[in-house]
BADO-452541 format. One record per residue: z negated, y, x of N, C-alpha, C in turn. Coordinates in pm, whole numbers, plus 32768, in hexadecimal, padded with zeros to 4 digits. Example, Ala and Ser with C-alpha at 12.3 -4.5 7.8 and 13.67 -1.06 7.14 Angstrom:
BEGIN
7CF47DC785277CF47E3E84CE7CF47EB68528
7D3C7F1F85057D367F9685577CED8003850A
END
This chain:
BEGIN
8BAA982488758C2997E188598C64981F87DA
8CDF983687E78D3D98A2877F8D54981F8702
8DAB983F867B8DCD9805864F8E5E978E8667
8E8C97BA867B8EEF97AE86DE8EF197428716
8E8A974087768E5296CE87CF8E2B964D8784
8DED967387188DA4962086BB8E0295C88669
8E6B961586438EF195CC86148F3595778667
8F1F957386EF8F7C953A877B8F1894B58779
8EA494BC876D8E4A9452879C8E5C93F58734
8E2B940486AD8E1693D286518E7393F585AE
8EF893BF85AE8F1593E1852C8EF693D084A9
8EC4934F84C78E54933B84448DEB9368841A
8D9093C7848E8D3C9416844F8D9B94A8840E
8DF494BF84658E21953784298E59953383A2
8E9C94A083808EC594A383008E4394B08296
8DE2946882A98D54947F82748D3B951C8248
8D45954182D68D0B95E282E48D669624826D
8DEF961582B38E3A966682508E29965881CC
8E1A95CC81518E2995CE80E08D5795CB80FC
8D2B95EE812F8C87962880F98CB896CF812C
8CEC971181508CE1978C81588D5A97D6810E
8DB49788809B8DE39793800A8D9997BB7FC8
8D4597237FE78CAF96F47F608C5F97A17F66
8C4197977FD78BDF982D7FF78C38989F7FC7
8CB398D07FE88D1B992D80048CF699327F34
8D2D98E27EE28D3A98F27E8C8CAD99047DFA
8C5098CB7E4D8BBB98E97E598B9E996E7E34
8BA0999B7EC48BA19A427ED38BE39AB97EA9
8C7A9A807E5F8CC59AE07E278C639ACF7D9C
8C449A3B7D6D8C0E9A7E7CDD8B769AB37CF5
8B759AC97D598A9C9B187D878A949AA17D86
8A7F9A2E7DAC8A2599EE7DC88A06999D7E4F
89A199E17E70899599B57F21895A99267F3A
894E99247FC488F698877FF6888B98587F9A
882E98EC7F4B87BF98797F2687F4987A7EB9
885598B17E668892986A7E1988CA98107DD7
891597EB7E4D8973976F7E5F88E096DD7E48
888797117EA387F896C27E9C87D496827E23
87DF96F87DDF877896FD7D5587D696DA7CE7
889896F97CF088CA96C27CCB88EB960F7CAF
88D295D27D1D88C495517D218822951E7D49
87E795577D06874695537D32874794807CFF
876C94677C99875D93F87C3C87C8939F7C5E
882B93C37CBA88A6936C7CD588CD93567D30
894492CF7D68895B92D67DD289C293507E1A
8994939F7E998A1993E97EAC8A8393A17EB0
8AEB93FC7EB88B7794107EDA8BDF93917F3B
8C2A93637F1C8C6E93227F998C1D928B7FD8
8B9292587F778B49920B7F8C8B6C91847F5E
8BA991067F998C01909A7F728BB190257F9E
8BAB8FB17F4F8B6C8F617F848BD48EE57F67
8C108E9F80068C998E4D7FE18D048E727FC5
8D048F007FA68D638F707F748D568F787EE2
8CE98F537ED68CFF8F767E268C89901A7E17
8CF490737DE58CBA90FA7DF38C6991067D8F
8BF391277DBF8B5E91647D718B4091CE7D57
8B6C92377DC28B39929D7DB38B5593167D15
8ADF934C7D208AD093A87C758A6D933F7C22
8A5F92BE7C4D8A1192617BE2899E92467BFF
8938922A7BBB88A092297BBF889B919A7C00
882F91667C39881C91087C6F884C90647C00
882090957B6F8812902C7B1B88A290287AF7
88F390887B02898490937AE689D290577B47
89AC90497BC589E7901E7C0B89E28FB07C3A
89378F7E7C1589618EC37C0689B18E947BA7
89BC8EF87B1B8A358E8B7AA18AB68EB17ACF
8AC78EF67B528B2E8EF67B9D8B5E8E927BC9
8B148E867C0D8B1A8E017C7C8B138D607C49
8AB48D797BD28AB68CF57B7C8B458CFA7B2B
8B778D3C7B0B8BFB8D357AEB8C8A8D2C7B55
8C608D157BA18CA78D057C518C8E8C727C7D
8C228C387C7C8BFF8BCC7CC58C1D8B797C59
8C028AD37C958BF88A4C7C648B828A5C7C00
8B5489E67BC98AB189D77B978A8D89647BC0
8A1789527BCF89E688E27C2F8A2E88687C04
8A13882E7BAC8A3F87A57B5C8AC587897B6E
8B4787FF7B948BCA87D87BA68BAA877C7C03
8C4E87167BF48C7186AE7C488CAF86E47CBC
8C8786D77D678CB886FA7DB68CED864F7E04
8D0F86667E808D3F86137EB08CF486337F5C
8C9585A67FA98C7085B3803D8CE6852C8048
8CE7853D80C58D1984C381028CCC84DE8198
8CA5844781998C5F8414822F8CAC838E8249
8CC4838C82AF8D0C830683378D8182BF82D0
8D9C833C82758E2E831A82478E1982DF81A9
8DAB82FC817F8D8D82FD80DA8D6F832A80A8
8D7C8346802E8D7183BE7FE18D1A838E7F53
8CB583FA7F518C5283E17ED68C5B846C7EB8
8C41844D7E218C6D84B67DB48BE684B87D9B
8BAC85407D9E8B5D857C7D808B3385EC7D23
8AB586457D678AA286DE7D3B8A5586F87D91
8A79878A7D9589C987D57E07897C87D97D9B
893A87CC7D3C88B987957D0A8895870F7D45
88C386947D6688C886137D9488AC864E7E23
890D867E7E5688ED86557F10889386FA7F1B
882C87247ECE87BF87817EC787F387D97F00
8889881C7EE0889488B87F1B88B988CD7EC3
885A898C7EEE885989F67E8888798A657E9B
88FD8AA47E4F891B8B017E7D88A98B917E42
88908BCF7EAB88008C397EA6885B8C957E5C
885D8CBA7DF088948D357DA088408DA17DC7
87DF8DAF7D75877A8E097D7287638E4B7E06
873D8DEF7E6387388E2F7EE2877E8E757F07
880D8E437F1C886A8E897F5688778F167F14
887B8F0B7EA488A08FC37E7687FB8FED7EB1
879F8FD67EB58733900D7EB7874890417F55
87B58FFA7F9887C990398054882D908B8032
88AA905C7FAF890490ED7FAD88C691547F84
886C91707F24881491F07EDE87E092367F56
87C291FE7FD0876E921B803487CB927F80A9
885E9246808D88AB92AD80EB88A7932B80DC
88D393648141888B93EF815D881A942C8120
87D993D480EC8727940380F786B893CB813A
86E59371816A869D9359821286DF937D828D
874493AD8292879B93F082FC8813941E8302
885A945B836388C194A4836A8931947382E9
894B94C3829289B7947E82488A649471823F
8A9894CE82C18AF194E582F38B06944B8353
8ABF944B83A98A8293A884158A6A935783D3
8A5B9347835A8A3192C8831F8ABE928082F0
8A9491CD82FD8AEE918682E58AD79181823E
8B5291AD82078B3891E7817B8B8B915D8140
8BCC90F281448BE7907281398B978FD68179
8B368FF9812F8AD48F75815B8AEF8EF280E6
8AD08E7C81468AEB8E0281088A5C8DC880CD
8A878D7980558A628D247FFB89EA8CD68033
89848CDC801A88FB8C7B807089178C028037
88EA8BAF807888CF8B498079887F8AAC8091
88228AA9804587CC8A49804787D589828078
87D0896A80D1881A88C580AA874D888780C7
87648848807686D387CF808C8713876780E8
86F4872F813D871D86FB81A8870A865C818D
866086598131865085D3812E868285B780B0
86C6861C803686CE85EB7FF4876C85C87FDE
87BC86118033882F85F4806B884E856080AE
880D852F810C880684D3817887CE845C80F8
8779847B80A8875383F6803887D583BE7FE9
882484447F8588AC84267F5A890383CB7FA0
8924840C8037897C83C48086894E832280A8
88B0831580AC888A827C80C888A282208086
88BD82597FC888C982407F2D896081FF7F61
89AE82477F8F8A0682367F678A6C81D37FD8
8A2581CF80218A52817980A989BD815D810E
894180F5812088E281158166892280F181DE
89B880CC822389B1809282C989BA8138830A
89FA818E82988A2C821682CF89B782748359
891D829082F888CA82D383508862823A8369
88558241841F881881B2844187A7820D8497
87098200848186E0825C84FD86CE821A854D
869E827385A18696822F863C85F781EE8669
8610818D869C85BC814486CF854A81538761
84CE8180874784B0817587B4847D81208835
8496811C886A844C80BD88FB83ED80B288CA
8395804E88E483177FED88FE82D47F758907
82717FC28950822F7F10897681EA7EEF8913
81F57E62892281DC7DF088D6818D7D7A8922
811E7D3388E280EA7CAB8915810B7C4788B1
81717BFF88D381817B4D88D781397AF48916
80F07AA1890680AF7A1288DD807F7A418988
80287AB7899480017AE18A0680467B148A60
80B87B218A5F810B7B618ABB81267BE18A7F
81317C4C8AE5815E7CFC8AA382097CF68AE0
82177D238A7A82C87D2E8A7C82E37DE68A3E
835E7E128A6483B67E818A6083E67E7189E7
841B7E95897984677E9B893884BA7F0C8953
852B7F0A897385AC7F9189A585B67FCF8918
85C480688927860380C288DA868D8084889B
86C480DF8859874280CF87F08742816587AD
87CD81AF87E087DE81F68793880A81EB86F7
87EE825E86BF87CD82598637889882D485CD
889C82A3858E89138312855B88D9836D84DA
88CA840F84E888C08453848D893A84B3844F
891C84E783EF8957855983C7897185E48439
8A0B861D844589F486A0849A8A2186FD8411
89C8874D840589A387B7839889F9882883E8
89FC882A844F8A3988BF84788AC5889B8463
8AEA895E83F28B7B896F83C08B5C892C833A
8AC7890A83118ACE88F282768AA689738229
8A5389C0823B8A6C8A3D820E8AD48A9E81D1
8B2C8A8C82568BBD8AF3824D8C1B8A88819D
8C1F8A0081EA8C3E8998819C8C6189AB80D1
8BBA89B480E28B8D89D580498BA98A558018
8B8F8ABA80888BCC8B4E80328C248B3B7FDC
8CC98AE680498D3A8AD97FF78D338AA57F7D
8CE28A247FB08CEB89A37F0E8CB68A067E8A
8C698A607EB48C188A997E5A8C6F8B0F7E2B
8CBC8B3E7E528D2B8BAE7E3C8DA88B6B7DF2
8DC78ABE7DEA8E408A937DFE8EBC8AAB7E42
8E5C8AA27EC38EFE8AB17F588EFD8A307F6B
8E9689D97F578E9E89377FAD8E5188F57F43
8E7A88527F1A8E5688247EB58E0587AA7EFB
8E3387867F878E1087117FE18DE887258064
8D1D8725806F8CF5872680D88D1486C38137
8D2086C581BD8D20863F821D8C8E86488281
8C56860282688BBF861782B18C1A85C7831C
8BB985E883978BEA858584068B4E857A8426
8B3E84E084828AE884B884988ACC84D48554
8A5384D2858A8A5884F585CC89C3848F8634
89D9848286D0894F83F586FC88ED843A86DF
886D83DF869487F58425869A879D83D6870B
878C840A8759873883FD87F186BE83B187C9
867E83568803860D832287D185A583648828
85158389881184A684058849846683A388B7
8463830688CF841F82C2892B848A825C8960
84C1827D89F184FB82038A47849C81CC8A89
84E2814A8AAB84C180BB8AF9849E81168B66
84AD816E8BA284AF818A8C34840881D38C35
83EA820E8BC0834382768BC982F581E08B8E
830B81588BB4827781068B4E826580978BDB
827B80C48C6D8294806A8CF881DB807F8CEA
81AB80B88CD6811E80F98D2680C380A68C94
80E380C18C0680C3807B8BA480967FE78B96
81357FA68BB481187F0C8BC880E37F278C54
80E07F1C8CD080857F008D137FEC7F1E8D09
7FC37F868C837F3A7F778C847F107F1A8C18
7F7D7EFB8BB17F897E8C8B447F1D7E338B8A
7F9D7DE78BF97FAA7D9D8C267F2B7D588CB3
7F077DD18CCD7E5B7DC68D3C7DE07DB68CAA
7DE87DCC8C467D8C7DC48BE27D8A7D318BB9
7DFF7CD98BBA7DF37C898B877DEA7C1A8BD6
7E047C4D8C637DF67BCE8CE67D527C118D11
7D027C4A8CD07C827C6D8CD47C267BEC8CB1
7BED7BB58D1F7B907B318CFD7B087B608CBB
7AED7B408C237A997B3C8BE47A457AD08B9D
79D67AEC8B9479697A918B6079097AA18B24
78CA7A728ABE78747A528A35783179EA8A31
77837A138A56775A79BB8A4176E779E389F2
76AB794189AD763D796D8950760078B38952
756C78C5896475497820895B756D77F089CA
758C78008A2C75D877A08A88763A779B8A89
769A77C98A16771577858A12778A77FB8A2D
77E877F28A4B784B787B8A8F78B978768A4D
790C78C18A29797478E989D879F379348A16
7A5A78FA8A347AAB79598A987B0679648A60
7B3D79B28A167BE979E589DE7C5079F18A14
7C9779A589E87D2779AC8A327D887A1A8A40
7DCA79F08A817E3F7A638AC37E547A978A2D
7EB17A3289C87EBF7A6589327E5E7A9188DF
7DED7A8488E07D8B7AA988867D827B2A88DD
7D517B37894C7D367BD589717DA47C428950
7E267BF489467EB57C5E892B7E8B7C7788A0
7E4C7C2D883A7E3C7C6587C57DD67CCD87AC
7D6D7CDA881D7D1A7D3288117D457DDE8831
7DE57DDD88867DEA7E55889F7E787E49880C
7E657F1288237EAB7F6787A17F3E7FAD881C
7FAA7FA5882E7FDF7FF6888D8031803B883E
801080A4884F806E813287FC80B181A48858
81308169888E818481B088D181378194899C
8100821C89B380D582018A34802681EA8A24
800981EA89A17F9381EE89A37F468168897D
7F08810589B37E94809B89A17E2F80998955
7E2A807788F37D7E807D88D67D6B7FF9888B
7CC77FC7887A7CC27F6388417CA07F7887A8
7CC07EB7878D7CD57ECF86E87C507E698703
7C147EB2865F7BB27EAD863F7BB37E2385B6
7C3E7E1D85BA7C377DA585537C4F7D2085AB
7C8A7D4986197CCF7CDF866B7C4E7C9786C6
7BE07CDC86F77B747CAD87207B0F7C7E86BF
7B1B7CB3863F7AF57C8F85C57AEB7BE585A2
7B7C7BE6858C7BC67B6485987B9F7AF98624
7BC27B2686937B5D7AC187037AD67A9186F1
7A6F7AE986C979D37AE5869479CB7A8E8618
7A0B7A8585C77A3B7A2C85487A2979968565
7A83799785DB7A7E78F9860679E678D58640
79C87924868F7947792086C278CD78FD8655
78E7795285EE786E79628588786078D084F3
78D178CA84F778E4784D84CD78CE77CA8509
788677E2857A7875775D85C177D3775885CF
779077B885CB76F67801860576A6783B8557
7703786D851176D678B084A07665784D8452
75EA787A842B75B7783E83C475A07898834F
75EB788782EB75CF7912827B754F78F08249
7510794B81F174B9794A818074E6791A811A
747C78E580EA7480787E805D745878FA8018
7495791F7F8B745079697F4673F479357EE8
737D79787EC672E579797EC07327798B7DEC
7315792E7D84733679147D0472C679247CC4
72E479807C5E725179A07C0B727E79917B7C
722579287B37727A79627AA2721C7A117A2F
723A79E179D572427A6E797671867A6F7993
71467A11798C70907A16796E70817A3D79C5
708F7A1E7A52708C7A3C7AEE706A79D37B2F
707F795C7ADF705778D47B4B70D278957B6F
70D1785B7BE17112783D7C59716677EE7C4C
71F977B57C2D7249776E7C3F726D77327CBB
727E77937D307275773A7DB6722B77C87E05
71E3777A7E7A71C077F97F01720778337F05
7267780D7F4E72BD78287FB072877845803C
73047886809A72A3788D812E732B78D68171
72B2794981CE7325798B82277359794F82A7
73C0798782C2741A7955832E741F79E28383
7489795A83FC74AD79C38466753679C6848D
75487A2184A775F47A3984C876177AA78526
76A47A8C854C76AC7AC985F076B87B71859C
766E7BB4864776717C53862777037C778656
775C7C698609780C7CA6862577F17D1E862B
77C57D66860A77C87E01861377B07E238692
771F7E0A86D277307DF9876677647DB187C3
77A17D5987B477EC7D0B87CD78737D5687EC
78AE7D868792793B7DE68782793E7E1D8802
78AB7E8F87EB789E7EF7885F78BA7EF988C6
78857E7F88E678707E39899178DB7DDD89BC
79127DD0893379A47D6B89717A287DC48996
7A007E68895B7A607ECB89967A3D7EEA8A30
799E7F118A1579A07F228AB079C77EC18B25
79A77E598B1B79E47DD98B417A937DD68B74
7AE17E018B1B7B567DF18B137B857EAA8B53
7B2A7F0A8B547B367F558B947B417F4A8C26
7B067EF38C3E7B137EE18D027A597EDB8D1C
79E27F298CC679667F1F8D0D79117EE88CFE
791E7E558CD078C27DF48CF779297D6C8CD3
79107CFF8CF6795A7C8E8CCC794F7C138CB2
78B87C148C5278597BCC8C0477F67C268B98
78247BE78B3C77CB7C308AA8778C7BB58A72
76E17BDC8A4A768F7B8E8A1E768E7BAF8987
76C17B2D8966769F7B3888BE75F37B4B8893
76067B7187FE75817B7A87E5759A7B388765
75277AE8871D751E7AE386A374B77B428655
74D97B4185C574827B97855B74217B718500
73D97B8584CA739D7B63842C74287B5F83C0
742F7B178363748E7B25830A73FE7ADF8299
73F97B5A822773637B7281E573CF7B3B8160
73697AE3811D73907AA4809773927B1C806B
74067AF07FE473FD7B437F84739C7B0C7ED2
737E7B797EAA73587B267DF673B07B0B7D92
73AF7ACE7D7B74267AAF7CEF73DA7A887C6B
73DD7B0B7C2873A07AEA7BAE74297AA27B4E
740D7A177B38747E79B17AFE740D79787A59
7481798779EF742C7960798D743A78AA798F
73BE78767923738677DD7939740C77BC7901
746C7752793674B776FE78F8748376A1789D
7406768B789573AC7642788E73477653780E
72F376107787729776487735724E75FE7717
71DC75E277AD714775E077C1710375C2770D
70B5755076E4705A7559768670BD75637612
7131752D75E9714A754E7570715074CF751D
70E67455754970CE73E87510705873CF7597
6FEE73AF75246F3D739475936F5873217609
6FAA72C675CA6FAB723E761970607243764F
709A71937674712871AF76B471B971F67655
71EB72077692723F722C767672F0724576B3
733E727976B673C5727077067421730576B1
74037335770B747673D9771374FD73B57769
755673F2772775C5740B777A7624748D7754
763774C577DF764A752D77E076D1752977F9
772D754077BF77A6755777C07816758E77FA
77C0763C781A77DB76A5787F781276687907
7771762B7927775F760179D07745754C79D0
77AC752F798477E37498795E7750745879CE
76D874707985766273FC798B762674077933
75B7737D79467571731078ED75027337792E
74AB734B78EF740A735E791573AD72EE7889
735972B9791172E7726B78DC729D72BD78C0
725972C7783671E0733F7845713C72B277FD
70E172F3781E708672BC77E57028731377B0
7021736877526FF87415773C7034745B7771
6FB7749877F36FCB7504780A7028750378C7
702F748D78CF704F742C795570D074097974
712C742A79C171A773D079E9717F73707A39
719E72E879F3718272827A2B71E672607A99
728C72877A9C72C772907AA7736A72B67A77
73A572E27B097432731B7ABB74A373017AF7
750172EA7A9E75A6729B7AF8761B72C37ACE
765F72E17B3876E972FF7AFD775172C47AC1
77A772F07A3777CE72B479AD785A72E27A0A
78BA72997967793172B979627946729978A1
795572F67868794A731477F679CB731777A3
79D0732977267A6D7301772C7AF673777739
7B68734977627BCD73C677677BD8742B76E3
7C57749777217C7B74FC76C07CE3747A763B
7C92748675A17CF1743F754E7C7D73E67522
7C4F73C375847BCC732075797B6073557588
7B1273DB756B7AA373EC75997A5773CD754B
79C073D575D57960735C758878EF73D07524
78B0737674C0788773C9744678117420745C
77EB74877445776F74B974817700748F73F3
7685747B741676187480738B75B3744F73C9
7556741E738F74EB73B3739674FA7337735D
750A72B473A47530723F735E74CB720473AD
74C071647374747670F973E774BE708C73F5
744B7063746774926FCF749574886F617446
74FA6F2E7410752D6F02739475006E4573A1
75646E4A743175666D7F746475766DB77502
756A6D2E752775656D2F75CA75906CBF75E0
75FA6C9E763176406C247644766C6C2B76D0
768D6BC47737765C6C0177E377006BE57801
77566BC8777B77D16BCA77C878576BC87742
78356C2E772D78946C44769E79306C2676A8
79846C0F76267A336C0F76447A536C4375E2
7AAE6CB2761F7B0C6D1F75B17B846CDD75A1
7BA56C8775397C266C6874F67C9A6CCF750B
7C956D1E74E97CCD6DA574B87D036DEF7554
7CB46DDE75B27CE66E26764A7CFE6DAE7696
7CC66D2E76967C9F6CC276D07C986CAC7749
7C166CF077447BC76D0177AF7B306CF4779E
7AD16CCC780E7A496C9477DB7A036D05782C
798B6D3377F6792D6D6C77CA78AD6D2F782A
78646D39789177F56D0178BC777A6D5F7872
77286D39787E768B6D81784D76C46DD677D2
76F66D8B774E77236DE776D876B16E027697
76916E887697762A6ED07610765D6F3075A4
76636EF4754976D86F2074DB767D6F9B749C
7686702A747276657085743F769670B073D0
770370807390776470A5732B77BA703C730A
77936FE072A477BB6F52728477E86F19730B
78446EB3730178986E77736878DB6ED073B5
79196F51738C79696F8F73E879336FFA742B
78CF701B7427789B705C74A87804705F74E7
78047043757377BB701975AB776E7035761D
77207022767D76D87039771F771F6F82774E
77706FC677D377AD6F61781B77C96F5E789D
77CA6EFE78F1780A6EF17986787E6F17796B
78B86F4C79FD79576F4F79EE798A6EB879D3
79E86EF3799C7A2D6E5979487A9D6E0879AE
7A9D6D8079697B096D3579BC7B356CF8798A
7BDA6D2279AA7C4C6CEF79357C596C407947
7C706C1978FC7C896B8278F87D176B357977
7D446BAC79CA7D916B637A327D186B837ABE
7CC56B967A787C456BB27B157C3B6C2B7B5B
7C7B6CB97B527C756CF07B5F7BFD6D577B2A
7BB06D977B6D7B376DE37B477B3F6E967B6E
7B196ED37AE37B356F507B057ADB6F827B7E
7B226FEC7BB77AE770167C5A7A6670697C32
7A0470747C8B798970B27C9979D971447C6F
7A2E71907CDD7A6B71F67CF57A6772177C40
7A8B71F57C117A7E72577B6B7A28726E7B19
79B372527B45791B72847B347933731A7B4D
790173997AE37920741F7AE1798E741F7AB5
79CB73CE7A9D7A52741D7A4D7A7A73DC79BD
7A8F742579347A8B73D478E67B0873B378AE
7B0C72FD79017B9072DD78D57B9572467865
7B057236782B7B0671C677EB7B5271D27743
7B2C716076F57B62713876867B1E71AE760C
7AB571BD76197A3C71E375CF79C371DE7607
79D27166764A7927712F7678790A717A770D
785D7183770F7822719E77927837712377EC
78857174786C7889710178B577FD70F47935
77CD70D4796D7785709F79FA77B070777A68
7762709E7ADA777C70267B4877656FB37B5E
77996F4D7BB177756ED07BCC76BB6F0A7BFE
765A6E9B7B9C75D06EF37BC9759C6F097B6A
75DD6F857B72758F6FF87B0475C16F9B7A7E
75EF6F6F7A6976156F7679D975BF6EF179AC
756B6E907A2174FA6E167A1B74CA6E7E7A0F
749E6EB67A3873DD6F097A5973E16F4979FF
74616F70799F742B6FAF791374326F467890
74596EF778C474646E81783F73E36E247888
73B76E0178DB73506DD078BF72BD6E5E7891
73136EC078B072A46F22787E72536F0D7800
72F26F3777BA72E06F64771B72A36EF576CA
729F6F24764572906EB875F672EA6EDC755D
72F36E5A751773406E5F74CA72E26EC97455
733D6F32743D72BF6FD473E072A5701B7435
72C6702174BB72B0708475137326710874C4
72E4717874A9731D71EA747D738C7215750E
73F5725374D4747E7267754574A272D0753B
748E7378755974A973CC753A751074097596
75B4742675567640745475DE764474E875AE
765A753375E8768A75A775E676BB75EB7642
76F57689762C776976C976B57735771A76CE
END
């Protein structure tokens, strides 16, 4: 093909050709040939090389980004989007686009040295980066009804019944023509993007979950049974819907949801272990004793297979459930007077009878509140009177053993002078005046205990 021809087909290469075979023509008049011209721009962009039309060529790569940075916006300017007819004032730093400087000359530097440079599109555009999610976050900022996603189909179990939930399309961002868009904004041809929005399709319809709920739905009209002892256990339509997980077309069971069925079971059958109490010496505060309790773990197993379709009776089993030790220090201090005596422990609001080294016995207190608390030391039993009266609260006092003159004492719960008597229920909690309170009981069996000089030692 002649030149000639080449001019008929394509005038834009020939205009190319012609001002590169100037470039050459004038090249060669001063001696300097092709690898010249090469070695001449070895460090720069050639000739006629425009990016947006802003001409580069003769400039080093780094010259030709403070080109371009002197051409464009900077991120932080205020631009203008408008979506479904509103307009938020922004920046492409905010809706995460970046215009690629660096790159782009790094593809102009590249013309005609990765190929023909006559054929090459010697006016290439501005790259462009957009973050999509960080775009689509701005726009949610600034209006959330704008991007709505889409909803997929699925089944669902209600109070044993499997139900459809229908799809709903969803509205996103259409990004295509945001590219071209930003060149301009970024050049200052256009100051105001218009995103348009566009349906976002939801990935699961009502029409692919027909085969789903009907296997939902044979799982849970699946007649099952549990027995253990004699006694049988059958789960309902709703309890078995809680045992399955349905994720799109796929079934499987939940492991918390059969969890939860066995719960009820085990709470009715369970005998736990007592834990086995040791104090600091290594002698024995209580036995304790092991228990038994249902094997859920196998249990689980077999209630899948069960609900799988291949068998449709599972035999519970029970387990060992093995005490544990509890090394717990003495609330308690054994021998710290040869003969009787009366501790109270403050901590764990009780009264212990001791006789040495012996709890004669022990009962639960109510000691006094935060403001009124009762005194800690060693005192004794002062007087004993079987039915004392506080002027001052006016209220009477049964089995009073005074430890600290008149105002504090070992007592029954008290009863106010309109007949009312404080409740058992506040034994352990300390809500009295000052004084140790007792139960109806306990508070005889320690006043006929004691004696008047019986040593009284309280502490926390």
């Amino acid at each position: 093909m002649n030149l000639v021809s080449i001019i008929k087909q394509d005038k834009t290469i020939l205009s190319t050709a012609k001002t590169t075979l100037i470039i050459i023509c004038i090249l060669s008049m001063l001696g300097i040939g092709s690898w010249g011209f090469v070695k001449a721009y070895e460090y720069e962009i050639y000739p006629l090389v425009k990016i947006n039309g802003i001409s580069l060529g003769g400039k080093s790569p780094q010259q030709a980004v403070k080109a371009l940075e002197a051409s464009v916006i900077v991120d932080t300017e205020k631009i203008i989007v408008e979506v479904n007819g509103k307009k938020l004032v922004t920046s492409l730093k905010d809706l995460g686009v970046k215009l690629q400087l660096s790159q782009s000359v790094n593809k102009a530097y590249e013309i005609g040295r990765t190929a023909n440079f006559i054929k090459s599109d010697k006016n290439i555009h501005l790259a462009i980066a957009i973050n999509h999610d960080t775009f689509n976050q701005t726009i949610k900022n600034f209006d959330a009804e704008i991007i709505k996603p889409a909803t997929d189909a699925k089944v669902y179990i209600e109070n044993g019944e499997v139900k459809i939930m229908p799809e709903k399309n969803g509205t996103a961002l259409d990004f295509s023509g945001a590219e071209q868009a930003f060149q301009n904004i970024a050049f200052r041809q256009l100051y105001t993007y218009q995103v348009a929005t566009k349906i976002d399709p939801p990935k699961v319809a009502q029409a692919n979950l027909s085969e789903a709920k009907a296997n939902a739905q044979n799982i849970i009209q699946r007649e099952i049974s549990l027995a253990l002892d004699g006694k049988i256990y059958a789960p309902t339509a709703e309890q078995k819907g809680k045992m399955l997980t349905i994720d799109g077309q796929v079934i499987s069971f939940s492991n918390e949801g059969i969890d939860d069925y066995l719960a009820t079971i085990s709470n009715k059958v369970n005998m736990k272990a007592v834990p086995q109490r040791i104090y600091e010496d290594g002698s024995i505060e209580t036995e304790g004793n092991d228990g038994s309790i249902l094997d859920t773990a196998k249990a689980l197993e077999d209630i899948k297979i069960a609900l799988g379709g291949e068998k449709n009776q599972v035999a519970l089993a029970m387990k060992e459930d093995k005490r544990k030790v509890l090394r717990v220090n003495r609330p308690f201090t054994p021998g710290l007077y040869p003969g009787k005596y009366v501790e109270v422990n403050l901590a764990t609001q009780s009264l212990y009878q001791m006789e040495g080294q012996t709890v004669v016995a022990t009962h639960r207190v109510s000691s006094g509140k935060a403001g009124m608390s009762t005194p800690t030391g060693t005192y004794n039993i002062l007087s004993k009177v079987d039915r004392a009266y506080s002027s001052t609260y006016n209220l009477y006092m049964p089995y009073w053993m005074a430890f600290i003159g008149s105002k504090y004492g070992l007592h029954e719960l008290p009863e106010w002078a309109n007949g009312y008597k404080e409740g058992q229920n506040h034994l352990g909690i300390p809500v009295s005046h000052g004084c140790v309170r007792l139960g109806v009981g306990d508070a005889a069996q320690v006043y006929n205990w004691v004696e008047v000089g019986t040593p009284v030692y309280i502490h926390s």
